[in-house]
N, C-alpha and C positions, 0 to 999 in steps of 0.2 A: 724722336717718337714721344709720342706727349700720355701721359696717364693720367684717365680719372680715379680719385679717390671715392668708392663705394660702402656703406655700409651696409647690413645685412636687410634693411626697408628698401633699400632701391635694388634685391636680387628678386623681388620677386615674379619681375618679367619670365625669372628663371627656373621656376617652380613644377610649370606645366612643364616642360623640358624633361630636367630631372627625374619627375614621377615615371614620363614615357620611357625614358633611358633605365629605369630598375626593373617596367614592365618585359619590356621588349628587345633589351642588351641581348645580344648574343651570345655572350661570353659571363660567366660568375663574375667579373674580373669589371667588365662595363655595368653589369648592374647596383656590383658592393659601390662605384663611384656615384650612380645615382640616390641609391639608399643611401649612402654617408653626407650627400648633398644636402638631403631633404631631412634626416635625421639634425644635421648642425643647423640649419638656416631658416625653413621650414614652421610656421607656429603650430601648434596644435588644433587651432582654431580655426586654420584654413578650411577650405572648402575643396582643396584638393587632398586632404589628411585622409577621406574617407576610400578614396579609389588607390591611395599608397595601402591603404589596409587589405584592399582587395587584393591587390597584387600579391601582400606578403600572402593570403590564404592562397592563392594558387599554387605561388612557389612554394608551400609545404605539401601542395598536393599532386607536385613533381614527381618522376620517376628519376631526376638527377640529383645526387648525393648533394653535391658542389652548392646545386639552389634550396634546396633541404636545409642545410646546416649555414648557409647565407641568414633565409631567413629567421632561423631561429639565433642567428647572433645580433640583427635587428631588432628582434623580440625583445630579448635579453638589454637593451639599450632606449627602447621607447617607452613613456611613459603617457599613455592615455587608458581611458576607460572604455574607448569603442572597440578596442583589439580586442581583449579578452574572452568577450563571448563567441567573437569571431571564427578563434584559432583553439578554442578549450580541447574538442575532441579531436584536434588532428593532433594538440601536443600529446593527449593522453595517450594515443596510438602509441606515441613513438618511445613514449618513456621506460618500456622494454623493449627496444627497438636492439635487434642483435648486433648493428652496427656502431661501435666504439664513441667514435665520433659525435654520431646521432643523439647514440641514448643522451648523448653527456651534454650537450648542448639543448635537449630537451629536458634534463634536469631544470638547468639553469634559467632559462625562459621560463618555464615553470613555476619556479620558484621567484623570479622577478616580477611575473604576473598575478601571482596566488601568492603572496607572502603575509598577507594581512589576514587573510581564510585561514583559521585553524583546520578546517576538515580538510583542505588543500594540502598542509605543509604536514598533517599528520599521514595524509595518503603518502607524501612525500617519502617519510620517515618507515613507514611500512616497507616502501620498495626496496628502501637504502637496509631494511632488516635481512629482507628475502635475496637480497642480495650473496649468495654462499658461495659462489667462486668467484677466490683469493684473486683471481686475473681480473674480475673486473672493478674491485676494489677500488685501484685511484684514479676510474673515471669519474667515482662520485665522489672524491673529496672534496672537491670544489662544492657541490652542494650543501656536502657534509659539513664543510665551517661554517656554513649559513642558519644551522642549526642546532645552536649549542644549547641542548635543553642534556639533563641528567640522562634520559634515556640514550641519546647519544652519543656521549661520554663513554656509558656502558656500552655501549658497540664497537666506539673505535676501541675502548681499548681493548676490547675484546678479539678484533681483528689483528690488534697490534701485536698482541701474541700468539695468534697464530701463524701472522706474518713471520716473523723473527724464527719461529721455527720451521719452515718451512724457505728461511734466509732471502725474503722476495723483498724487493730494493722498495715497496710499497713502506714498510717501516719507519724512514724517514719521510716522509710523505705524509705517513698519519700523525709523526710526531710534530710536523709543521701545523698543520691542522688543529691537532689539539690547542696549540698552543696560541694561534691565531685566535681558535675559536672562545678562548680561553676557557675554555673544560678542563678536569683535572686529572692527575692519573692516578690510576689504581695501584693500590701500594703493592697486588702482586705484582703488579711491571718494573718495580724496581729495581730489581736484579738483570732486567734487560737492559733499562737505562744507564747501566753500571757501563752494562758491554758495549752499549753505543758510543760513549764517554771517551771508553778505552780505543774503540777501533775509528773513531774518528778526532781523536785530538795528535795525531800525525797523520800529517800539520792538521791543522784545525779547520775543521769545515761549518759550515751554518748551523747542522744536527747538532753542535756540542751547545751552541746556545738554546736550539730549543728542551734540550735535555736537561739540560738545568734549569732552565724559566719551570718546567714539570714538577722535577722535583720541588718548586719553591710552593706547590699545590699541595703537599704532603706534609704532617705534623713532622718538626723535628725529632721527636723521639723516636717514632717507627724508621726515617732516616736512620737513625743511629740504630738501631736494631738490626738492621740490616748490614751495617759497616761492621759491627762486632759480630754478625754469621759468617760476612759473606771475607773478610779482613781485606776492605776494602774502603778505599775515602775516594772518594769522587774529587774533592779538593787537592788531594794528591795528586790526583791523574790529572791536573795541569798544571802545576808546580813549574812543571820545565819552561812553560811558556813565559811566567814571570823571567825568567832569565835573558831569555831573546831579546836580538835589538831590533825587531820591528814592531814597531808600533801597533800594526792591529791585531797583533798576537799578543802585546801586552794587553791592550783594550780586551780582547777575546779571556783574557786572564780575570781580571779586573770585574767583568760582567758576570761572568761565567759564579766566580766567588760572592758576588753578591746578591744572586739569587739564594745559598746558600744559609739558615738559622746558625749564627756565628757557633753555637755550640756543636755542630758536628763537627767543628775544626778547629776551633780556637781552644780548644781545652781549658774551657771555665766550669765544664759536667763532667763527674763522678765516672770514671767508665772510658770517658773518650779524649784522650790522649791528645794535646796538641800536634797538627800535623804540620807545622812549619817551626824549622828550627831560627832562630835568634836571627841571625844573619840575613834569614829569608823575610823575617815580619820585618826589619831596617829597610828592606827592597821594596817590601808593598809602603809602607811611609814613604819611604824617597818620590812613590809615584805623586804623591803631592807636587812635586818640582816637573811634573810632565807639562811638556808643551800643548799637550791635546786638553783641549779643556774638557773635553767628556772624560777622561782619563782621571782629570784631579777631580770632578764633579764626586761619579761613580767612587775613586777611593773614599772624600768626605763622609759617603754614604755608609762605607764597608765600616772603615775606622769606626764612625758615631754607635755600628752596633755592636761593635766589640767594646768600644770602653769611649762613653762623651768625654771624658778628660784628655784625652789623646789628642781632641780637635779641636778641645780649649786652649791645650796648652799651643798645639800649629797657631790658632790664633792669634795667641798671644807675642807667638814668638814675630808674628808677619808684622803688627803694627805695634810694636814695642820701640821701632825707631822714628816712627811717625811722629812728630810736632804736634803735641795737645791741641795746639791753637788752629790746624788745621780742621777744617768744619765736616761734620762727618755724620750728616741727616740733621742740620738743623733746620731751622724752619726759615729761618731768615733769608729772604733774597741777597744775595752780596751785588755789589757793582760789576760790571762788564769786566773792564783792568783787575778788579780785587781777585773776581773768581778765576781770573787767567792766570795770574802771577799764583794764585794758592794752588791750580793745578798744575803749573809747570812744576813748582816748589815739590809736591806730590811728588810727581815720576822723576824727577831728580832723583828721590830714593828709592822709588817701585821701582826703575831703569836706571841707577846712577851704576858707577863704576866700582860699586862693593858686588854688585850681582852679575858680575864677570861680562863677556864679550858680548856686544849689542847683536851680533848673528845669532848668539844661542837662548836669549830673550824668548819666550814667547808672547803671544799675539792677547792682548784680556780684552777678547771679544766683549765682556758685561758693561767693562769701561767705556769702550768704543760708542755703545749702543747710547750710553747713557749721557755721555757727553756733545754728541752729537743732536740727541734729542733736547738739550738743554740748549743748544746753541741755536735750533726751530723756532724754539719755543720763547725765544727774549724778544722784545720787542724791537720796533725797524732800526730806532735809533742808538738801542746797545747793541746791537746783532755784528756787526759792522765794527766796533771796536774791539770787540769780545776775540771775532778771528783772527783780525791784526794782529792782535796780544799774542793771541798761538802761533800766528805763520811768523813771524819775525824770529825766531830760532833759526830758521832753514839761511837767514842772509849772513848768519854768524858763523864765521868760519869754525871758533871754537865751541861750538853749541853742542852737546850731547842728543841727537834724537833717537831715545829707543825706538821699537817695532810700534808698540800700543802709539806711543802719541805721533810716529810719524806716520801710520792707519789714519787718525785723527785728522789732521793735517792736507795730506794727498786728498781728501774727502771735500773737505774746505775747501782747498783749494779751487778743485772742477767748480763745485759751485760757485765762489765767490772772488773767482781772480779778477776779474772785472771792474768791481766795485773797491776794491782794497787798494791805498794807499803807498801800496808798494812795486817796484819795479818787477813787470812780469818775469825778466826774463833773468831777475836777480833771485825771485824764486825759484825758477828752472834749474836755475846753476844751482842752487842749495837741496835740490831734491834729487837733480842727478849724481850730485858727488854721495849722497846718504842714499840711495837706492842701490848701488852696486855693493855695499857692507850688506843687504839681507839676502844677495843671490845666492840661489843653491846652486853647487856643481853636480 
């Protein structure tokens, strides 16, 4: 069976098609494929773009739910200027539209089409005010992040505590929003934020990150005012997580504290007690040595605001055994061989056998990128010697390859087996015997 290969200029025999298949489908189901055909493919420009507009008017002028809320998820995804006049007063209808679904999807359309209107997106913000029952609440949130002006802030969080006391699962909901929206919270929601903290960090859910990114909206000091009312530490209440051995609970650990102004916890202020003992601040250092690079990143960040010398001295301890003569941003271009032999020389010590088993190694992604982009970027006639230099480890039996440069390496490889000087299939054997040391069980 033989295939041509089409790009989206030679569909447009397909166009008239399409448009009839959105009008005339019998099914929500055969129209959403003609609207999604003509949405991806489609230019704006066409001459069939005007009677796609028609359709979408009719199908809001439906008596079926299913093509109602089609076209307004259509709306919501096209971008021209001829819709708008079009469909203005069918969306208004709907935008207290009793039905769930409806209103919510007339929000958003709404709001896709009018977002550049002030008097639009401020009627917007009227409806989302007059909005008073709690139930219907997080069909507009989705709007609601789209509108992060002060006025709205005051709303959700005004909701937010109604929410919570009235225990409606909408709470998380508004605290994602906020926090998307990047609004801030009200320093009375503090005390609730406390309690999300608490009843969501066993085990840890999404709410505990947005709860803390909140708090990171709030002066530290009223933080702490609160901790000495309410004899509560937010930092505390994920303490445990530091302990765990999985990984995105430590991450969830790690993040969570660094949204945190180091003196609600680190006990550098008059008043507020360090909340981790000796033992525990050694665990968050340790996370320096995590394999997750967002893990060490996110610590560097924690440490640098508790005390810059902590990350000097990391520093200093990491390239203390490093070779002076080792070139470390200079400007000089080296030779193809020079720079291969100085970076093997490199991970000799970044991956040598003082930093324990080549399985427990992690991966430095920065290196990867950077090496690779350097070996692009040499010209035809070093390009070509420069990888030699580095694949010829893999045909040494006794060759050391950590994770980082055997990433390096495998990369090289795909690309450049072809062209290199060396027996393919003398690299195969060096790659396979070195790829069974990183498997996980």
């Amino acid at each position: 069976m033989a295939l041509n290969a089409a790009s989206p200029g030679d569909l447009s025999f397909a166009f008239h098609h399409a448009v009839n298949l959105a009008e005339i489908g019998e099914s929500v189901l055969d129209k959403r494929i003609g609207y999604t055909f003509c949405l991806q493919m489609m230019p704006q420009s066409h001459e069939l773009h005007l009677m796609l507009v028609n359709t979408l008017r009719k199908d809001l002028e439906s008596t079926s739910v299913g093509r109602i809320c089609l076209a307004m998820e259509v709306l919501i995804q096209i971008r021209s200027e001829d819709v708008a006049p079009a469909v203005q007063s069918r969306l208004q209808f709907f935008l207290r539209d009793k039905n769930d679904s409806v209103r919510r999807r007339a929000h958003m359309a709404y709001y896709a089409l009018f977002h550049q209107d002030p008097d639009h997106v401020k009627r917007l913000e009227e409806l989302l005010t007059h909005a008073e029952k709690p139930s219907i609440i997080p069909s507009d949130l989705m709007v609601a992040s789209k509108l992060p002006s002060e006025f709205m802030a005051r709303l959700l969080n005004s909701h937010l505590h109604n929410s919570w006391l009235n225990r409606q699962h909408s709470v998380y909901a508004i605290l994602r929003v906020l926090r998307e929206g990047g609004m801030g919270l009200d320093s009375g929601n503090i005390p609730l934020v406390f309690d999300v903290i608490k009843q969501s960090s066993h085990p840890p859910t999404q709410a505990i990150l947005d709860a803390f990114s909140l708090l990171a909206t709030v002066p530290s000091d009223v933080i702490s005012e609160y901790q000495a009312k309410l004899s509560y530490s937010p930092a505390a209440g994920i303490r445990h997580l530091l302990k765990s051995n999985d990984t995105n609970e430590r991450y969830i650990f790690i993040s969570c504290l660094s949204f945190l102004d180091p003196s609600t916890w680190a006990g550098d202020r008059p008043g507020n007690p360090a909340v981790f003992d000796g033992w525990e601040v050694q665990d968050i250092i340790k996370l320096l040595n995590s394999q997750d690079n967002l893990i060490r990143k996110t610590t560097l960040k924690v440490l640098y605001s508790v005390n810059p010398s902590t990350v000097a001295t990391y520093y200093s301890q990491l390239t203390q055994s490093i070779r002076p003569e080792l070139p470390r941003g200079s400007k000089k271009r080296l030779h193809s061989e020079q720079y291969a032999k100085l970076l093997k020389e490199l991970f000799a010590i970044v991956e040598g056998d003082v930093q324990g088993r080549i399985e427990n190694l992690p991966v430095l992604e920065g290196c990867v990128d950077r090496v690779l982009n350097r070996v692009r970027g040499a010209d035809t006639l070093s390009r070509i010697p420069l990888v030699t230099a580095l694949v010829v480890p893999l045909t040494e039996s006794d060759a050391r390859v950590g994770p980082t440069l055997m990433v390096m390496i495998c990369a090289l490889v795909c690309e450049y087996c072809a062209k290199l000087p060396i027996s393919p299939v003398e690299v195969l054997r060096g790659m396979a015997k070195r790829l069974v040391l990183f498997s996980r069980e």
